[in-house]
N, C-alpha and C positions, 0 to 999 in steps of 0.2 A: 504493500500500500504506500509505504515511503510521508510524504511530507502532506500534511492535514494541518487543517488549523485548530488554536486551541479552543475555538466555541465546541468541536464537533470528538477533542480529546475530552472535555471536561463535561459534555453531556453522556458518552461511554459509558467515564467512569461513575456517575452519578446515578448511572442506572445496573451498573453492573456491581454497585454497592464496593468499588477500591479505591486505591488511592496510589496516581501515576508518579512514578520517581521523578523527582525535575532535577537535573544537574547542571551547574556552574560549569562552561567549560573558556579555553581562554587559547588556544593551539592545539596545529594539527593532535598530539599525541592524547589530549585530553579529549577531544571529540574524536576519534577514532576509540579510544577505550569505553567511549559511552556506547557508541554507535555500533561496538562488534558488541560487549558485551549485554546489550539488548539484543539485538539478534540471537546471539546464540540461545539467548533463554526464550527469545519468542515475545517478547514483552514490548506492550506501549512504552513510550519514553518521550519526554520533555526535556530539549536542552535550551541552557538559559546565558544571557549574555547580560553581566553585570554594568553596572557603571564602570568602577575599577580594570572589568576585562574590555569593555566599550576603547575604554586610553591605553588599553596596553596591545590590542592589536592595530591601532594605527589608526586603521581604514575600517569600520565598525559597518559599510554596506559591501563593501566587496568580501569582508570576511564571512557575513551572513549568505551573500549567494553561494562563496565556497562552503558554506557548513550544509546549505538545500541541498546544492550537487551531490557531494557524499552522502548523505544519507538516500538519495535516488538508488543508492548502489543495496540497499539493505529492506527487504521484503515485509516492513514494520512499519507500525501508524510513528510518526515520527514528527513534534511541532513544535515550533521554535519561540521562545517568551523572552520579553525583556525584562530582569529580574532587577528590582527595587530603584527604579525614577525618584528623584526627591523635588522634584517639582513636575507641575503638567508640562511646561514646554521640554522638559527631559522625554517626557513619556511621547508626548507627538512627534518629535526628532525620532524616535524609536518607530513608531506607526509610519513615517515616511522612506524609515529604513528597509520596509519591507517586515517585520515581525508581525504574527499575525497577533500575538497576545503583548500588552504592555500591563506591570504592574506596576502606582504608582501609590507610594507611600506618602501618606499624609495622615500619619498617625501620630507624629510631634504637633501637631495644630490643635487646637481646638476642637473639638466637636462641628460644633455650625461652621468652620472653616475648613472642617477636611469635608464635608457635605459640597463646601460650595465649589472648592478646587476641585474633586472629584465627578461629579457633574459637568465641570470644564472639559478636564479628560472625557468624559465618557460621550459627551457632544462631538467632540473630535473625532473620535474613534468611530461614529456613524459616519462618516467619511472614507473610510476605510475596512469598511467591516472588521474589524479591530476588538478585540475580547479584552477587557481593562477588570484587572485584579486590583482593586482596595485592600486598604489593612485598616480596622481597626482594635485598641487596644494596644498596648507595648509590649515591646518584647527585649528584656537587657541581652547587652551586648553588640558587638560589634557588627553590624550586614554591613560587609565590602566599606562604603563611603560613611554609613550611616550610623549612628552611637545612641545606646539607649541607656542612661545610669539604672534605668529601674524597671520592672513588671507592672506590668497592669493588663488585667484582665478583663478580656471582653465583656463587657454587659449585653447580655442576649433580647434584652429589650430595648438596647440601642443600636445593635446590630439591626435586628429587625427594619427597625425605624431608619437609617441608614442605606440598606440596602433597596425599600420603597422609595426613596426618595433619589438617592443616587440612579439607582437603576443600573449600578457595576456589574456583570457578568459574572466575579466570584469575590468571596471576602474572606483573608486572609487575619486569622484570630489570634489571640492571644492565650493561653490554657496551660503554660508552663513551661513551655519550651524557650532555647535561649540563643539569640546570635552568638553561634562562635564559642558558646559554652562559658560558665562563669566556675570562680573559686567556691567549690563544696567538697564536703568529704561523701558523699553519696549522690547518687544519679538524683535528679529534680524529682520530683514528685510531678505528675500529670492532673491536671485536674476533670475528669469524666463529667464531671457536674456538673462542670459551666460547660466543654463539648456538648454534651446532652441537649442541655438545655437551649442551646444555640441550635443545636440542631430540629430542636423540638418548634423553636418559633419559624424555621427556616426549613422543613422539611426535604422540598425539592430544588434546594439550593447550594451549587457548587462553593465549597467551603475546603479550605485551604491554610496547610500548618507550613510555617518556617521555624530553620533553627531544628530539621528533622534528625539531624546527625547527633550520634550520642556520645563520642568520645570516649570509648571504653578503655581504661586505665593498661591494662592490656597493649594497647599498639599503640598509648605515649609511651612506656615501657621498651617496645622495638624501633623506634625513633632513637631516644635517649640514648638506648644501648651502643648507637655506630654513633654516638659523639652528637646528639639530639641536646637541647637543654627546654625544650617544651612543655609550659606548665600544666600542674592537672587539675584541666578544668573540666568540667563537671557538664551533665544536660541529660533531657529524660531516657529510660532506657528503651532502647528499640521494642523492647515485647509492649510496651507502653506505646510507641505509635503505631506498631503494627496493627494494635485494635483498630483504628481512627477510620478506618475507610468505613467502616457499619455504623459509622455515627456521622455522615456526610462531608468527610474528609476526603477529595477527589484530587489534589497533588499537597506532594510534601517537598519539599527543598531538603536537599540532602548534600553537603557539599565537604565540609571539614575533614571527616573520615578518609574522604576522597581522596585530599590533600595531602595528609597526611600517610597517605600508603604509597603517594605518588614519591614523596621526600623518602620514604624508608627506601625504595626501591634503588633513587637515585645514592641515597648515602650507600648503603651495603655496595653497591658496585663502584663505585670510588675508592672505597677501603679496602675495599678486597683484590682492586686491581688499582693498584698506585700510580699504574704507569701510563695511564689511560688518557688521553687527549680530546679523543672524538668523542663529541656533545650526542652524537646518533646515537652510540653504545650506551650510556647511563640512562638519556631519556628515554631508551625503550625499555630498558626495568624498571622505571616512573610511569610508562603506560599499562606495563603489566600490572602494577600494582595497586593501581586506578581501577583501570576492569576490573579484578579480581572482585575490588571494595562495589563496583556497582553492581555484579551478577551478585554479591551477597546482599547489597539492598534489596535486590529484586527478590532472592530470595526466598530473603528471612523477615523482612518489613513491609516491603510494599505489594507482596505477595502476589504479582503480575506474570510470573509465570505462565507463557502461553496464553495468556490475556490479547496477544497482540491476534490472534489466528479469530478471535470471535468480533475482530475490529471490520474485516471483509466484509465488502459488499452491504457497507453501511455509509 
């Protein structure tokens, strides 16, 4: 099936009761690790282009049509989101770039301000048939450009009220999960209660978790070990999102994990061969180690396994 857009990813999922992995990628090696390792497992996939990845490939439209091209090559529903805008004319730059989905964060605003900029966004986006992700509620920690000192949790009767008015396509919540991970000595606690309940005011409405990576103590552990100094920070544990998809959780951002398998791969081959020059040889046990971490999203979390084969002919 290859390249779909996100209205017609997140209507799938919303009936097929999952929740589609969405990955941060930023070069070739990371967007081929997405891209095989969806495939091999059969699986929908969403790959997403940050602000931060936006400046660091250059040319943020030409590198979009080289990421459509390859995926043309891989037999999977496959659509491409613009992951966390901090203003609308961020999010329309991204809608002219060709993305079919822009998320635009405007959850540091106020209430009646993230209503009115989002609604901006989401006028634009009729221009382009364009699927616009809101956030609200806070989420700590760091997304890419964006800084949050603190949680706050969606209110399900503002959500509601929010999503009537905006009329956003999906609304990205707040329920305990954390940018990037914060200092704890135990995984977050998830809260189901307010998920539930969010879901309950919102029934047939694509709703969406960031901050899905869990950072299991574990693989900061095989980092550290090849000369790593990466703190351990903490975020909910994976059997904890893996429920989310039955409670109307239709993608999750799953990124850190990623990162970090991609850095283990690169350090252990550096160390282990001293003598090593070419940049081809180490990044490709950084892509290895990438895929490996998203066919274990796929999974162990977002449970899309062969999901992609029931996407035909829709």
């Amino acid at each position: 099936m290859s390249v779909v857009t996100m209205k017609k990813m997140l209507s799938s999922a919303l009936k097929g009761k999952y929740l589609v992995p969405a990955f941060n990628v930023f070069n070739t090696e990371t967007l081929i690790a997405v891209l095989e390792g969806a495939s091999e497992l059969h699986s929908p996939v969403i790959v997403q282009l940050s602000m931060g990845g936006r400046q660091y490939v250059r040319n943020p439209i030409k590198f979009l049509a080289y990421m459509k091209s390859m995926a043309m090559d891989y037999d999977i529903p496959v659509a491409f989101n613009h992951d966390h805008c901090p203003t609308p004319s961020a999010a329309i730059e991204a809608m002219k770039m060709g993305f079919s989905g822009v998320m635009f964060d405007g959850s540091p605003l106020s209430f009646n301000e993230n209503i009115k900029e989002t609604e901006r966004v989401v006028k634009a986006a009729g221009d382009y048939d364009v699927a616009v992700e809101a956030e609200l509620g806070r989420i700590p920690g760091f997304e890419d450009l964006v800084f949050s000192g603190h949680a706050e949790y969606t209110d399900p009767e503002a959500a509601l009220k929010f999503v009537l008015e905006t009329n956003c396509t999906s609304l990205a919540i707040s329920a305990g999960t954390s940018h990037g991970g914060v200092m704890a000595e135990d995984y977050l606690p998830f809260s189901f209660e307010v998920l539930k309940s969010i879901h309950e005011k919102l029934p047939s409405f694509p709703l969406v978790l960031h901050g899905a990576a869990s950072l299991p103590p574990d693989l900061i552990d095989r980092v550290n070990k090849l000369g790593g100094t990466v703190p351990y920070m903490r975020n909910c544990a994976e059997s904890d999102i893996a429920k989310c998809g039955e409670l109307g959780i239709c993608k999750a951002n799953m990124d850190v994990d990623n990162f970090l398998c991609f850095t283990e791969g690169v350090r252990r081959n550096l160390l282990e061969h001293s003598d090593l020059y070419d940049p081809r040889k180490y990044l490709e046990d950084g892509e290895k180690g990438f895929k490996q971490e998203v066919m274990h999203k796929i999974a162990n979390v977002s449970h899309t396994v062969s999901k992609a084969w029931s996407e035909k002919g829709k």
